[in-house]
TIRO-2110 file (N, C-alpha, C; in Angstrom, 1 decimal):
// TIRO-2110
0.8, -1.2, 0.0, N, 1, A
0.0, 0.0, 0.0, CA, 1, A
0.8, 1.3, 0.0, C, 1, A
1.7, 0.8, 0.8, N, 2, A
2.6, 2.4, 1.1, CA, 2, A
3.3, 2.8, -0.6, C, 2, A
3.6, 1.8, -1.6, N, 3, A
4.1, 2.0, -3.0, CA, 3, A
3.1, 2.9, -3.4, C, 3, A
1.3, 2.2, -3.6, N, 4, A
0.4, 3.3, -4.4, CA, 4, A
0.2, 4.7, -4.0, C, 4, A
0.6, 4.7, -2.6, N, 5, A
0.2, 6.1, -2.3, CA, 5, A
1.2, 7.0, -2.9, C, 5, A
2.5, 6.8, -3.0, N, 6, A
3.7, 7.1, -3.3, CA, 6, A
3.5, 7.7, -5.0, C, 6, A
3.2, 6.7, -5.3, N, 7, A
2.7, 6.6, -7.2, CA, 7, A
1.4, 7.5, -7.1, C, 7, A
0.8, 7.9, -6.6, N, 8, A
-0.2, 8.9, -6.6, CA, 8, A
0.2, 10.7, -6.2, C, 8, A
1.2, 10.8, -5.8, N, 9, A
1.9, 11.8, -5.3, CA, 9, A
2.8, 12.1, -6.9, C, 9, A
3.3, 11.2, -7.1, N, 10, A
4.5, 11.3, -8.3, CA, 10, A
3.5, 12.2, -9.5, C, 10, A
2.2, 10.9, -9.8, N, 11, A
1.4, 11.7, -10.8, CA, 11, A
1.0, 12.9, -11.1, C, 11, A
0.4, 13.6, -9.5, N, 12, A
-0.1, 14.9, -9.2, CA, 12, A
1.0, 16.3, -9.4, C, 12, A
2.2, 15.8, -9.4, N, 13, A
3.0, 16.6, -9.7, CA, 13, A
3.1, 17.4, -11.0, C, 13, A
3.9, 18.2, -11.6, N, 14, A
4.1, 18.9, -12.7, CA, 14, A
5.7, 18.5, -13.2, C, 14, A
5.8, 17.9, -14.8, N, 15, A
7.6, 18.2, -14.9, CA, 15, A
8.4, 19.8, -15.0, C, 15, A
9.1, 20.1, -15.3, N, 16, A
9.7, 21.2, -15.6, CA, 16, A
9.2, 21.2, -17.2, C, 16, A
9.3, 20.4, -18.1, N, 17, A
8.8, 20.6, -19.1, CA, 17, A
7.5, 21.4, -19.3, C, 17, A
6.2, 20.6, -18.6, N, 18, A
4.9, 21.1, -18.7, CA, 18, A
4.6, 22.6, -18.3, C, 18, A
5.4, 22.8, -17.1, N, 19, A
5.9, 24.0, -16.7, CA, 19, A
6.2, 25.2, -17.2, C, 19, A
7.3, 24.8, -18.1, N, 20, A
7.8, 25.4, -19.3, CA, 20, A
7.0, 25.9, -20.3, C, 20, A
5.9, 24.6, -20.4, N, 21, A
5.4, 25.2, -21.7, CA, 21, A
4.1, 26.5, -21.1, C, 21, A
4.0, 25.9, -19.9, N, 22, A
2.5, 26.7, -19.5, CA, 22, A
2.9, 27.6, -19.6, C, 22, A
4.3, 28.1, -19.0, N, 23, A
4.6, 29.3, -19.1, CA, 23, A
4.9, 30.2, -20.2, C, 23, A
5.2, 29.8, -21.7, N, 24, A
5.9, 30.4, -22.9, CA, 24, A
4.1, 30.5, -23.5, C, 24, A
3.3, 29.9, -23.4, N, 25, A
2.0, 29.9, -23.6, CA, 25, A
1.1, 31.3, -23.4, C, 25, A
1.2, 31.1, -21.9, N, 26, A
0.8, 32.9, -21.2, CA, 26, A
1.7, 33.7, -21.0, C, 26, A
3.0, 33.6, -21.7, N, 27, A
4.2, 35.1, -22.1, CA, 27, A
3.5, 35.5, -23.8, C, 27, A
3.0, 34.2, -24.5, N, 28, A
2.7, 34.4, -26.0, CA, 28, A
1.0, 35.3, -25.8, C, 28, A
0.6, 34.7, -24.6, N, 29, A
-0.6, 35.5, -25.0, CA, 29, A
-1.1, 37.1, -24.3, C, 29, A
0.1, 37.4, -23.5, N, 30, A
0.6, 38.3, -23.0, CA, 30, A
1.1, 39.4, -24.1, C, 30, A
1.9, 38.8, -24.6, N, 31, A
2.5, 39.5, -25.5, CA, 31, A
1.4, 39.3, -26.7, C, 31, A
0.6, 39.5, -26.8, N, 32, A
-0.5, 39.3, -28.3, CA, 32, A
-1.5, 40.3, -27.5, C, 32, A
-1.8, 40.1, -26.1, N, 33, A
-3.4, 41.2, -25.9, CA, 33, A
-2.5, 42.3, -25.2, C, 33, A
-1.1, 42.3, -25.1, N, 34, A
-0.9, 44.2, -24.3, CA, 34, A
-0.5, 45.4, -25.5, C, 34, A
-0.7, 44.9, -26.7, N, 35, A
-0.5, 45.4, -27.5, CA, 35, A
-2.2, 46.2, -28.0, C, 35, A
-3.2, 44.9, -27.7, N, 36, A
-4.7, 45.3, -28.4, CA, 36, A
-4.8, 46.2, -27.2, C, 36, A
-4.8, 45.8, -25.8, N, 37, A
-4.8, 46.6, -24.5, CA, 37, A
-4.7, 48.1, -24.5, C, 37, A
-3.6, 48.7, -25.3, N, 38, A
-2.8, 49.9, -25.4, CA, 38, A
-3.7, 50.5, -26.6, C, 38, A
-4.1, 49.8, -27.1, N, 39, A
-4.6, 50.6, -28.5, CA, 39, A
-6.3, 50.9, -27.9, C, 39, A
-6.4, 49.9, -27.2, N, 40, A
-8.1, 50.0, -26.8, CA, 40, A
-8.0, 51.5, -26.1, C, 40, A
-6.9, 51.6, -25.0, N, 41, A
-7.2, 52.6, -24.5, CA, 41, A
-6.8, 53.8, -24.9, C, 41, A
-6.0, 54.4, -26.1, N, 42, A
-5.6, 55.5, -27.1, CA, 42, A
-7.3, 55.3, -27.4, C, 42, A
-8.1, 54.4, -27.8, N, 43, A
-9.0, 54.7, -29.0, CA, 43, A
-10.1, 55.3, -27.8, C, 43, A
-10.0, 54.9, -26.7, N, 44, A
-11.2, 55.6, -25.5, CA, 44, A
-10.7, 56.8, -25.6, C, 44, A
-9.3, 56.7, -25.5, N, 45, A
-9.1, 58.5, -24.9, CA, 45, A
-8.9, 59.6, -26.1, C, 45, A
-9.4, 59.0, -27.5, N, 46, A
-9.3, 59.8, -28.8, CA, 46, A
-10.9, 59.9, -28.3, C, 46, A
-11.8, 58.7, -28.4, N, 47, A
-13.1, 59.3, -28.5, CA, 47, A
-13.9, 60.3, -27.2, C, 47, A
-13.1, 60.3, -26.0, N, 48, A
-13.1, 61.0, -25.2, CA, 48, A
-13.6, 62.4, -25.3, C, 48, A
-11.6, 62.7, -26.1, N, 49, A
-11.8, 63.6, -26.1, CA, 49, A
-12.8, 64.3, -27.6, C, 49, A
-13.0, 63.5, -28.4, N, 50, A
-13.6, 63.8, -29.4, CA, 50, A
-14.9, 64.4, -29.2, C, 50, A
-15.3, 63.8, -28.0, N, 51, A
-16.8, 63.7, -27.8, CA, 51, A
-17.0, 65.5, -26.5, C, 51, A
-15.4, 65.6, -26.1, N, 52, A
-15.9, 66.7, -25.2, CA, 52, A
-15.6, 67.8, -26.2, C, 52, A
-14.4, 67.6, -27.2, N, 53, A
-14.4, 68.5, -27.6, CA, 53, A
-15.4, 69.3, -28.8, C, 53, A
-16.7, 68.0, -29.1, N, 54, A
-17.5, 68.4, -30.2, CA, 54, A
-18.7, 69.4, -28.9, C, 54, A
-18.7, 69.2, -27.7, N, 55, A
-19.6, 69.7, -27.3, CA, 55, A
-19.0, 71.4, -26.5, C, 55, A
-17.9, 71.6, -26.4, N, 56, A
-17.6, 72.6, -25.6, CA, 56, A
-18.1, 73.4, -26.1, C, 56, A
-18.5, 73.5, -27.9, N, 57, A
-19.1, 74.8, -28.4, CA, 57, A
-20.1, 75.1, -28.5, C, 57, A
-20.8, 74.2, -28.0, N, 58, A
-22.3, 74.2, -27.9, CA, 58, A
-22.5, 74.5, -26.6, C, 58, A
-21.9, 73.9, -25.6, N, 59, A
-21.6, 74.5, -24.1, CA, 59, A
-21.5, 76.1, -23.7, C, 59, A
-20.7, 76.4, -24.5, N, 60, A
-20.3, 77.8, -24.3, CA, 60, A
-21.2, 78.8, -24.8, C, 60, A
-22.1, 78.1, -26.1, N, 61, A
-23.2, 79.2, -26.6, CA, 61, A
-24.6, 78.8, -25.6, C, 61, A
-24.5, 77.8, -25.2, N, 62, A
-26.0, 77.7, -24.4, CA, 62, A
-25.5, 78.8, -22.8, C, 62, A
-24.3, 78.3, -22.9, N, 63, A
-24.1, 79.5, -21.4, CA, 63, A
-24.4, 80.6, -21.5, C, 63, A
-24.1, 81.0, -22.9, N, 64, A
-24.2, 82.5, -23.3, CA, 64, A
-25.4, 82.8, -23.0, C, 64, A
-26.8, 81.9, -23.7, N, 65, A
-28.1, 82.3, -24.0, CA, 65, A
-28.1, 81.9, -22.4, C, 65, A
-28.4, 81.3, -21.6, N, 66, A
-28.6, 81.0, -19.8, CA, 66, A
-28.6, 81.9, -19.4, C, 66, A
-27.1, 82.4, -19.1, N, 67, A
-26.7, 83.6, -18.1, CA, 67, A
-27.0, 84.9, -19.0, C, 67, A
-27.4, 85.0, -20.1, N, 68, A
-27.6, 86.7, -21.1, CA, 68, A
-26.7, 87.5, -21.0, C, 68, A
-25.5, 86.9, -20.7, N, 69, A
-23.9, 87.5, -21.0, CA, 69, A
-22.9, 87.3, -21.7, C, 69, A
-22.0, 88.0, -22.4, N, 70, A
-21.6, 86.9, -23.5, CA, 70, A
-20.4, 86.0, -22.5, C, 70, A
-20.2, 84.9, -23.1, N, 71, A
-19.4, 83.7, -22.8, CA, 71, A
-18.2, 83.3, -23.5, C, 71, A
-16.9, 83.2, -23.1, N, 72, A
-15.7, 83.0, -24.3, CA, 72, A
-15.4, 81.7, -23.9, C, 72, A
-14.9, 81.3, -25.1, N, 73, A
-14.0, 79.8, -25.3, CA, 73, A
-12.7, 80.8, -25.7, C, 73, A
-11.8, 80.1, -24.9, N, 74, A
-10.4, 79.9, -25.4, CA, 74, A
-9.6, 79.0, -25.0, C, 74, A
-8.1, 79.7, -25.7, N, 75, A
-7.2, 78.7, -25.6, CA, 75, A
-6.3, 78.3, -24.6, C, 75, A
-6.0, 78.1, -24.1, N, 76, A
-4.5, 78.1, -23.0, CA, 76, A
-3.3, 77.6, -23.1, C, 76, A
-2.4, 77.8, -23.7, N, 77, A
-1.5, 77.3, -24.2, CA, 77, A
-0.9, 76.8, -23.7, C, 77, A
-0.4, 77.2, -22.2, N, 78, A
0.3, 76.9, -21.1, CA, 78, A
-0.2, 75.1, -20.5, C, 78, A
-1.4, 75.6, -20.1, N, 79, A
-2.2, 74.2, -19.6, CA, 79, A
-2.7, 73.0, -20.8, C, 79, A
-2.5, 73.5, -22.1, N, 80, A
-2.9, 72.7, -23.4, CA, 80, A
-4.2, 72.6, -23.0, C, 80, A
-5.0, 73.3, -22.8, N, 81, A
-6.7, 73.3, -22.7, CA, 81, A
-7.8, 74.5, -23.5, C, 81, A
-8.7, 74.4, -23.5, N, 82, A
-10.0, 75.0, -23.6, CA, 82, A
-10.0, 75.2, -22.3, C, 82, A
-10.8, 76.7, -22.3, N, 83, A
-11.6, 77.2, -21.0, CA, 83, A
-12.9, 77.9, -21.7, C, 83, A
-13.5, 77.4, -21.1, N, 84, A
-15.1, 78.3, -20.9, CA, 84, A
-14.8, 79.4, -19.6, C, 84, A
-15.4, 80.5, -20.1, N, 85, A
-15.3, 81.3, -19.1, CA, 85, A
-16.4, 82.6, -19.3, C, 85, A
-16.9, 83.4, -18.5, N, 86, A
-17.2, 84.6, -18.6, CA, 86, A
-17.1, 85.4, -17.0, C, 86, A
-17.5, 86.4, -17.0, N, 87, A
-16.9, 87.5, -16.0, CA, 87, A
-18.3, 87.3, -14.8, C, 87, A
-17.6, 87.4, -13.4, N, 88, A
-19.3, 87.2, -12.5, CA, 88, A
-19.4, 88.9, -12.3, C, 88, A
-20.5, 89.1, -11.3, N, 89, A
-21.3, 90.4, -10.7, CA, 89, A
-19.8, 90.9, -10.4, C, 89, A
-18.6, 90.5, -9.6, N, 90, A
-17.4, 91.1, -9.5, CA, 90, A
-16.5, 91.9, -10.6, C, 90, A
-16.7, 91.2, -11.8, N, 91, A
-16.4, 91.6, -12.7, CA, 91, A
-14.8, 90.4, -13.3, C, 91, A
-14.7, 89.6, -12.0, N, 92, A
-13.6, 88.8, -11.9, CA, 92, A
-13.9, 87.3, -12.8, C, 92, A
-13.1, 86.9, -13.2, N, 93, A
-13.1, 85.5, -14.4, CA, 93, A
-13.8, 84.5, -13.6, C, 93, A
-15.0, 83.7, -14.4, N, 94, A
-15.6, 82.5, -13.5, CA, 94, A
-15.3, 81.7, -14.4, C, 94, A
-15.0, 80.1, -14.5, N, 95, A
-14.3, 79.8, -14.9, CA, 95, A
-15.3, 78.1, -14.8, C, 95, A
-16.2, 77.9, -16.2, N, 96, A
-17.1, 77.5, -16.4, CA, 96, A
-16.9, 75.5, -16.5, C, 96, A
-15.8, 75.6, -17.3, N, 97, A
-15.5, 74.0, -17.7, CA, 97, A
-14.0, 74.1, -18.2, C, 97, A
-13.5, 72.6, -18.8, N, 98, A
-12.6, 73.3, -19.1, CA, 98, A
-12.2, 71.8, -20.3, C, 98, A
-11.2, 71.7, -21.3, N, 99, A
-11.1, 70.4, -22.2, CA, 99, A
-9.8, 70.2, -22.2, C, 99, A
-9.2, 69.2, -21.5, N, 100, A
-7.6, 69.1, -22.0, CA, 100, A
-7.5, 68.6, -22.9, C, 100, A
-6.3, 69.3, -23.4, N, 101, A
-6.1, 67.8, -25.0, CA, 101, A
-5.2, 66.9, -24.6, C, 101, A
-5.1, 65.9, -25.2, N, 102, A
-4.6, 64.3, -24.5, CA, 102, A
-3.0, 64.6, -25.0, C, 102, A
-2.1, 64.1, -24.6, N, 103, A
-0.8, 63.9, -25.1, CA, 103, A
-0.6, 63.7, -26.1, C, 103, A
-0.1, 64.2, -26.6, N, 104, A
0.3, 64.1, -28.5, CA, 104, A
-0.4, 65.3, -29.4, C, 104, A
-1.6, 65.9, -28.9, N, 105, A
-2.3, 66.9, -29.6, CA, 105, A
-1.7, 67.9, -29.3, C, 105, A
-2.2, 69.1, -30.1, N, 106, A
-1.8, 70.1, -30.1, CA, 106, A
-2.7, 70.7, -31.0, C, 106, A
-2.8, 71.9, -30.4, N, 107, A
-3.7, 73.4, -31.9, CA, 107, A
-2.8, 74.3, -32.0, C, 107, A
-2.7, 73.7, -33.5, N, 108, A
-2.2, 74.5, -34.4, CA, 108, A
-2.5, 76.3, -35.2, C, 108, A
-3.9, 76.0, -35.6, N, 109, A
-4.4, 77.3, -36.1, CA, 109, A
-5.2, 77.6, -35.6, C, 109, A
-5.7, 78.8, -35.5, N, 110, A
-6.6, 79.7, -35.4, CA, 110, A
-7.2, 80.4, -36.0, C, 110, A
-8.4, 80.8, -35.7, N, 111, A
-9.4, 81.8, -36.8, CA, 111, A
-10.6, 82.2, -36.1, C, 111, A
-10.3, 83.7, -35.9, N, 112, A
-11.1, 84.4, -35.3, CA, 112, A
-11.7, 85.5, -36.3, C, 112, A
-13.3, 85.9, -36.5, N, 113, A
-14.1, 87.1, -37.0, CA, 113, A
-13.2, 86.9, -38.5, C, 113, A
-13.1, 85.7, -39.0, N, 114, A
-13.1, 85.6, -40.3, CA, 114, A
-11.2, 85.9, -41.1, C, 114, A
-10.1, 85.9, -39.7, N, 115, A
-9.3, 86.3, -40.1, CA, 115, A
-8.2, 85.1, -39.4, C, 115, A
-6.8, 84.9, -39.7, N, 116, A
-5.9, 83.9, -38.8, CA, 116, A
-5.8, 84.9, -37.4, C, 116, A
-5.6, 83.8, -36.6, N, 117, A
-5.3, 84.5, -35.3, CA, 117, A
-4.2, 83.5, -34.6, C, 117, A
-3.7, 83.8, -33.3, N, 118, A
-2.8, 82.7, -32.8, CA, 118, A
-3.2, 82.6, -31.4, C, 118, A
-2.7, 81.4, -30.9, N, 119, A
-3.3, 81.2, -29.7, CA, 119, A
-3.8, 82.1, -28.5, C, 119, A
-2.3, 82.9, -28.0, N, 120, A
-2.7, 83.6, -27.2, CA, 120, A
-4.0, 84.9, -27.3, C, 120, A
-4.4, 85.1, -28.6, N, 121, A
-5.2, 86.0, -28.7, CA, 121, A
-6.6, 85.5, -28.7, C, 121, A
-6.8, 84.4, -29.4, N, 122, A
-7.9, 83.6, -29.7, CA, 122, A
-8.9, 83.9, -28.6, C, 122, A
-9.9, 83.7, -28.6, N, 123, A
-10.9, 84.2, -27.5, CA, 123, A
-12.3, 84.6, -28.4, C, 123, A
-13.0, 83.0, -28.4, N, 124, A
-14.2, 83.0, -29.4, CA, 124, A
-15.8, 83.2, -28.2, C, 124, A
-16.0, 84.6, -28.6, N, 125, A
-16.9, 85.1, -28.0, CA, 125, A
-18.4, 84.4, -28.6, C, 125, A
-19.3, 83.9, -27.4, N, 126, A
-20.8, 83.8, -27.7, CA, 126, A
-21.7, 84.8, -27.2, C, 126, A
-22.5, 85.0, -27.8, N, 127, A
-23.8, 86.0, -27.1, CA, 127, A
-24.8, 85.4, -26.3, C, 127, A
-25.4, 86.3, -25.9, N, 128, A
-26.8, 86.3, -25.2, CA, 128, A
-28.0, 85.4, -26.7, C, 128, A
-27.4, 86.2, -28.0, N, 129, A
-28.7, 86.0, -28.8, CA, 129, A
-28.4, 84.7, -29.4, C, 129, A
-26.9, 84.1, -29.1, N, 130, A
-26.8, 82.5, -30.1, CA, 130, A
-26.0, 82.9, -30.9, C, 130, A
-25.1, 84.4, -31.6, N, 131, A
-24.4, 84.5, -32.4, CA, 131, A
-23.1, 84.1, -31.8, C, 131, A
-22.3, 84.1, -32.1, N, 132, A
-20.8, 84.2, -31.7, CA, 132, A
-19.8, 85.1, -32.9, C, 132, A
-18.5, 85.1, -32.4, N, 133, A
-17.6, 86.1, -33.3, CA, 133, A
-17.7, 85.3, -34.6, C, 133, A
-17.6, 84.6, -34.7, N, 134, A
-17.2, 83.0, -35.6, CA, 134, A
-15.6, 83.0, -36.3, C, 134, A
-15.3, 81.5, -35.8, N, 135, A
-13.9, 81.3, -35.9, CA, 135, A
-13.8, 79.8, -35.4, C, 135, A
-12.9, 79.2, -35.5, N, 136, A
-12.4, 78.0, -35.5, CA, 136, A
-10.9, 77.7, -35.0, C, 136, A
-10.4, 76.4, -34.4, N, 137, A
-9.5, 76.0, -34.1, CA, 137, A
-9.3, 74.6, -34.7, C, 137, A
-7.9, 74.4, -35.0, N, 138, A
-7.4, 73.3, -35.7, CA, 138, A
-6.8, 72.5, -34.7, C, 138, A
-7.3, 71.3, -34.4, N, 139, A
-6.2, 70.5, -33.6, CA, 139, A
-5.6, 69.2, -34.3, C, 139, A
-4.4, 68.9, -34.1, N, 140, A
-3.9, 67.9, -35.0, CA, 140, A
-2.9, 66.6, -33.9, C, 140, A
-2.9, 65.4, -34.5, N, 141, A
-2.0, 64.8, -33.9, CA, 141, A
-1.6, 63.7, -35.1, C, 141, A
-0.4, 64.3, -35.3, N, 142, A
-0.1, 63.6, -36.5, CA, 142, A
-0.7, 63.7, -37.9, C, 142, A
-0.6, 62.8, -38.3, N, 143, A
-2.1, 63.3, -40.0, CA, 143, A
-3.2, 63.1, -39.3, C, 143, A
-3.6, 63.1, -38.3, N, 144, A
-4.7, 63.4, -38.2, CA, 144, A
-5.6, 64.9, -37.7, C, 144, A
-6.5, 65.3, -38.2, N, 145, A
-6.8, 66.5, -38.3, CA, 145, A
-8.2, 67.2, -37.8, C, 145, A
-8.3, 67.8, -37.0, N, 146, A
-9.5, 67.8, -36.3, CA, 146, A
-10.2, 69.3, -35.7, C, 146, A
-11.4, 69.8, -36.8, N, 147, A
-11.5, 70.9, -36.7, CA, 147, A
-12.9, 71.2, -36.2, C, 147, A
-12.7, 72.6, -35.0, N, 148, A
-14.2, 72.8, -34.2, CA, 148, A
-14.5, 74.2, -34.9, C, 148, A
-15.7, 74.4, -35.6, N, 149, A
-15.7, 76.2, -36.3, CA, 149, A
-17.0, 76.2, -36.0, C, 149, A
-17.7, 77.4, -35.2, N, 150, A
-18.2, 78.0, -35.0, CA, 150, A
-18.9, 79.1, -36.4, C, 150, A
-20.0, 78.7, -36.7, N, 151, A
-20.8, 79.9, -37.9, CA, 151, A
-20.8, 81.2, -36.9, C, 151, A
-21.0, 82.5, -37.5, N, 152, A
-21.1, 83.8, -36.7, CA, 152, A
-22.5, 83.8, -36.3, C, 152, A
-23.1, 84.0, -37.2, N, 153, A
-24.7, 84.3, -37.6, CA, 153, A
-25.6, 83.5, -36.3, C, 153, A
-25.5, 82.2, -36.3, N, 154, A
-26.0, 81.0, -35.4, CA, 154, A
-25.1, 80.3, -34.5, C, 154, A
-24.1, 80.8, -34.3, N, 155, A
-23.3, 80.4, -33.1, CA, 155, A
-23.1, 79.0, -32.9, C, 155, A
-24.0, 78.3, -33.6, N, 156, A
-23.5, 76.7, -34.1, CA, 156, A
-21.9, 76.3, -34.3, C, 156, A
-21.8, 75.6, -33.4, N, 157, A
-20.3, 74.6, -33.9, CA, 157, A
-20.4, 73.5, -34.6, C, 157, A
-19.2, 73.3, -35.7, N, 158, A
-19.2, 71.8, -36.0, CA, 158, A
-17.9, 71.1, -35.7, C, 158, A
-18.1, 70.2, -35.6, N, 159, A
-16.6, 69.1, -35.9, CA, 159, A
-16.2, 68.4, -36.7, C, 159, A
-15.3, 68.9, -37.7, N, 160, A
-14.9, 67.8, -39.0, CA, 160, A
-13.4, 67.7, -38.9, C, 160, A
-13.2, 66.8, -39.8, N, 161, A
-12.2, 66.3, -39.7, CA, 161, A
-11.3, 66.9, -40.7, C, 161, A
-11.4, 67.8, -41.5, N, 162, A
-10.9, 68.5, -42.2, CA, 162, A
-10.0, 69.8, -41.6, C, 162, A
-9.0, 70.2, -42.6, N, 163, A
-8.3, 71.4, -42.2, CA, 163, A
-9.6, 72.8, -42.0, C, 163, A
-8.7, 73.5, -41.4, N, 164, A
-9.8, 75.0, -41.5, CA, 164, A
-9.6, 75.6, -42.5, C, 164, A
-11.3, 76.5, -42.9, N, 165, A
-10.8, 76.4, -44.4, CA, 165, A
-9.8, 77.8, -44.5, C, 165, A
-9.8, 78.5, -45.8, N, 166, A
-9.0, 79.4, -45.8, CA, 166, A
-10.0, 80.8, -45.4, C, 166, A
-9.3, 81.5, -44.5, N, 167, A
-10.2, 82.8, -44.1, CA, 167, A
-10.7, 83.5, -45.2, C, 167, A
-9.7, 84.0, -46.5, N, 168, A
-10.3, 84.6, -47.7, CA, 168, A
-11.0, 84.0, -48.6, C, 168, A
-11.2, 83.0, -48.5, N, 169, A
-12.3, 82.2, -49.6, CA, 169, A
-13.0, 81.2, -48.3, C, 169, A
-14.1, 81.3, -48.5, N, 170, A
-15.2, 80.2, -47.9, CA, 170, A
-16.2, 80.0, -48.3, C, 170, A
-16.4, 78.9, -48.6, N, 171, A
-17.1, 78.3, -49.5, CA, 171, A
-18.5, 77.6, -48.8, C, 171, A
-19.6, 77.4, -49.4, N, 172, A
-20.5, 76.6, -49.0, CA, 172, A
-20.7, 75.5, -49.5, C, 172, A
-21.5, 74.6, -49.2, N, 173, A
-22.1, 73.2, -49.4, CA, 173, A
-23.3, 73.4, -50.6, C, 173, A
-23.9, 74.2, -50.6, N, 174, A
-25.1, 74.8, -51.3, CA, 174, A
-24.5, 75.1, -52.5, C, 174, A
-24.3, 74.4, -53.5, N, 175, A
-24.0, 75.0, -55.0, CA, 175, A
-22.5, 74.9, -54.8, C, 175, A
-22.2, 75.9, -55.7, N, 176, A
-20.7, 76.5, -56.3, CA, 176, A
-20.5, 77.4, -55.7, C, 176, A
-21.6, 78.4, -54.7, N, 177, A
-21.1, 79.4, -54.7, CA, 177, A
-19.8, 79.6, -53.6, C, 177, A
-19.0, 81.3, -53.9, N, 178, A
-18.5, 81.3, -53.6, CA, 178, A
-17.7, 82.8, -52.8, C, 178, A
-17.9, 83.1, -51.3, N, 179, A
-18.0, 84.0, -50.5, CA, 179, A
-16.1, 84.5, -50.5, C, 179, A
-16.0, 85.9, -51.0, N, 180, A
-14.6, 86.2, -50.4, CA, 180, A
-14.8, 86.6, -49.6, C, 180, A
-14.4, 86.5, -48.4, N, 181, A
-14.3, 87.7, -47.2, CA, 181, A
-13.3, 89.0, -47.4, C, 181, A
-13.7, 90.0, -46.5, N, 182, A
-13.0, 90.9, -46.6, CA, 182, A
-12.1, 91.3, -45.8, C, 182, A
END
């Protein structure tokens, strides 16, 4: 008896081979999902931010029409952000929301009241009535290209994936036609 119990202990064991293999098995599948892992979470934090930054400009115009004061979006170069902001009863900056851009972005152009502008000036005003200055900001990371523009008239923003267009020619969707600015 004392032999089977013996022979039952030997069996339960593991060799170094099977060992071996269990292990090069979960290094293989290790190395196959930290690579999908990394990409999953770049693709959250693209649509992230995609998703705050399609709404900041609609944010900033409904504040405008709320509070019946105008409301600015700008840039901050320093902190790589959007700020919503407008002035309280003090007269002092209140400081509404705000959009980081993720590592690797960056805004590039500007366009403010139909003309280039650069960061530190940029400062896209909304109204009380829904108009805004109208203007746009370009953000890019790599070839990829990512633009928020504001119409004047309707204070509407859009987000396309296109460059901004050129301040002296802008064109519509409606026909051929074709608007120089001045």
């Amino acid at each position: 008896m004392g032999s089977v119990a013996s022979m039952n202990r030997e069996k339960r064991a593991y060799t170094l081979i099977e060992l071996s293999v269990v292990i090069a098995v979960l290094a293989l599948l290790a190395a196959a999902v930290t690579p999908l892992l990394s990409s999953f979470t770049q693709s959250q934090r693209y649509h992230s931010f995609i998703s705050q930054l399609a709404t900041i400009g609609a944010q900033t115009r409904e504040e405008a029409i709320a509070l019946a004061k105008p409301v600015d979006l700008e840039f901050d170069g320093s902190a790589n952000q959007f700020k919503i902001h407008t002035l309280d009863e003090n007269g002092s900056d209140k400081f509404l929301n705000t959009v980081q851009l993720p590592g690797g972005y960056s805004a590039q152009r500007f366009q403010l009241s139909g003309k280039e502008s650069d960061a530190g000036e940029w400062k896209l005003t909304f109204y009380p009535d829904g108009s805004s200055d109208g203007g746009g900001v370009q953000v890019t990371q790599g070839a990829d290209t990512i633009t928020l523009y504001s119409d004047p008239t309707t204070g509407r923003t859009v987000l396309n994936h296109d460059p901004l267009p050129d301040p002296t020619t802008l064109s519509w969707t409606a026909g051929d036609y074709i608007h120089r600015a001045s």
